[in-house]
N, C-alpha and C positions, 0 to 999 in steps of 0.2 A: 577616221579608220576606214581603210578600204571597204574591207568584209560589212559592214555597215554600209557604209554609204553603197554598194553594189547592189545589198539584198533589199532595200529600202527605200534610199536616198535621191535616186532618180538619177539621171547622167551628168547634173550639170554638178550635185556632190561627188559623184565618183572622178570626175575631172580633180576637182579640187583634190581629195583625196588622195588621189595619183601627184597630182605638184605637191600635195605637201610631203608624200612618202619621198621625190626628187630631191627637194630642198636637206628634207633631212638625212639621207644619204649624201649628200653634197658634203653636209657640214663634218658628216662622221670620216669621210673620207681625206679632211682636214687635218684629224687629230696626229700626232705621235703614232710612230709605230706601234708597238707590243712588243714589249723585248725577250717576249720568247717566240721563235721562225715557225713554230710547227701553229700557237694559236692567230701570229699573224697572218696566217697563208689561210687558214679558215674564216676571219674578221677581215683580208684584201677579198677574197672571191664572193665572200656573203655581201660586202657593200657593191663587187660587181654584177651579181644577181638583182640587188636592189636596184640598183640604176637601169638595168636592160631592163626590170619590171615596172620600172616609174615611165619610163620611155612609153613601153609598149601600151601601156595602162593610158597614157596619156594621147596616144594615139588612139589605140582602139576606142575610148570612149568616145575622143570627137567625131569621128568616123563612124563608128556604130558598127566597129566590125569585132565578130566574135571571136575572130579566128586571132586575132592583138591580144586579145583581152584572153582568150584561154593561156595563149603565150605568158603573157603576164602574171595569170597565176602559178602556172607554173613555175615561174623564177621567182615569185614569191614563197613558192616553198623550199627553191632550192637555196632564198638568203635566209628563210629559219632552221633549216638543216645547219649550214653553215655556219650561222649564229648560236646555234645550240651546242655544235663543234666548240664552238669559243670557249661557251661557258664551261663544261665540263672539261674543257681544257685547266681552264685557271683552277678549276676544284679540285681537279687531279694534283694540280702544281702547290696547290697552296694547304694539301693533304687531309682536305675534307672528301 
């Protein structure tokens, strides 16, 4: 977990962290659409916030630079925005 390993973990977990947040945006970015266009366009741009924040996260840490790594989190909140968009998408859809 990023937020862990950031406030704790020392640099060489928040590396890890970051590949592993890459990896598994990788794979999410694999799946089938969503066949509904309004929660897909929220679950395409929240995996592309994820990737520019695995990127940036992965850079800034080895680098040691803050100015990556605030970048990063930043788009890590714009892929839970986005992924939150999802969900309340499908709740809406699915009439709960």
């Amino acid at each position: 977990d990023i937020a862990r390993a950031g406030s704790g973990g020392g640099i060489v977990a928040l590396a890890e962290a970051c590949r592993d947040l890459r990896d598994e945006v990788a794979s999410a970015q694999a799946y089938p659409a969503i066949p509904d266009a309004v929660a897909q366009v929220y679950w395409r741009d929240g995996l592309a916030a994820g990737a520019d924040a695995a990127r940036h996260c992965i850079a800034g840490a080895s680098l040691g630079d803050p100015g990556l790594l605030g970048d990063a989190a930043q788009e890590l909140n714009g892929m839970s925005t986005q992924l939150g968009a999802v969900a309340d998408r499908l709740t809406l859809l699915s009439g709960g």
